[in-house]
N, C-alpha and C positions, 0 to 999 in steps of 0.2 A: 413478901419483904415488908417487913415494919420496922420503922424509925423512929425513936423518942427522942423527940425536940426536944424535951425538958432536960433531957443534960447531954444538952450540945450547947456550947457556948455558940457565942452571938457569930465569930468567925465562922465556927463548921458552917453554918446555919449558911450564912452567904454564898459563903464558896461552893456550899450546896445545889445554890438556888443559882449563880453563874454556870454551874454546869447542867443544871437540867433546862436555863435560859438556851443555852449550845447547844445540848440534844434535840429543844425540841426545835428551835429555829434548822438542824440539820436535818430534821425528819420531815419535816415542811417541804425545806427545796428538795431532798431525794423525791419525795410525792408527786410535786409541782413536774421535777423532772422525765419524770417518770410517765405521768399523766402526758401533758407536751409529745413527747417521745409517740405515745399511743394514737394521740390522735391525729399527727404527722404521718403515722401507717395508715390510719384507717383514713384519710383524705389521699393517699398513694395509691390504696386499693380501687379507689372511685374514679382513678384521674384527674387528682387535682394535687395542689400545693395546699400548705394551711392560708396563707395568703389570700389565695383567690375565692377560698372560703369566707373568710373573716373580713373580707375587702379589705383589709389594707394596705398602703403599697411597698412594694420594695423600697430598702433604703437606695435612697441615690448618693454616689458617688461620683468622684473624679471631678472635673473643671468646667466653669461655664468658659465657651469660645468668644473670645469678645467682640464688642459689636459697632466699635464707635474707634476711632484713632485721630489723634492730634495729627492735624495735614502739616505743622510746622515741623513735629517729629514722631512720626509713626511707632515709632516703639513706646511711646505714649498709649495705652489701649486703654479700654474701659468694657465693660459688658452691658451696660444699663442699668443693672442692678446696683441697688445700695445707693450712697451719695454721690450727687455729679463731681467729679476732678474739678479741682479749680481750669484748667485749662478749657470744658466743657462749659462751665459758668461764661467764661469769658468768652467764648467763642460766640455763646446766645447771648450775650449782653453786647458782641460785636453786629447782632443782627441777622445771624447766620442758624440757621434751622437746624436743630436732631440730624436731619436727611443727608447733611452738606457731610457730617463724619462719619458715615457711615462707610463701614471696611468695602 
């Protein structure tokens, strides 16, 4: 297949180059996909996961259980994590220890 640039206006030219931008980014992840795919079996074959190959870990999901509650009102909770609740501030600025809220 041969193409003469020289009399294709400036538009073919583009819209040319948008689709062969599309093809080739599409032929990339089929590959990628593809690849992935392969070597997912061939760590299946071994007994393993790609994971446990590659060390990384599973994503984590779902909720941290919280770990601290306001003794004024328990539905108040907190995990540890992130910033103290204002209730928590005040609780240690009343003198009172991490230990004293804990669930």
């Amino acid at each position: 297949m041969s193409i003469d640039f020289d009399k294709m206006s400036l538009k073919e030219m583009q819209d040319l180059r948008t689709r062969l931008d599309r093809a080739i980014n599409s032929y990339e992840d089929r590959k990628r996909r593809e690849a992935l795919v392969a070597i997912e079996e061939a760590a299946r074959e071994h007994g393993f996961n790609l994971s446990e190959l590659t060390g990384s870990k599973p994503s984590r999901t779902g909720t941290v259980a919280p770990k601290y509650a306001n003794p004024q009102d328990p539905t108040m909770t907190w995990t540890g994590r992130g910033r103290k609740p204002r209730w928590v501030q005040e609780s240690l600025a009343e003198g009172k220890e991490l230990d004293d809220l804990l669930i």
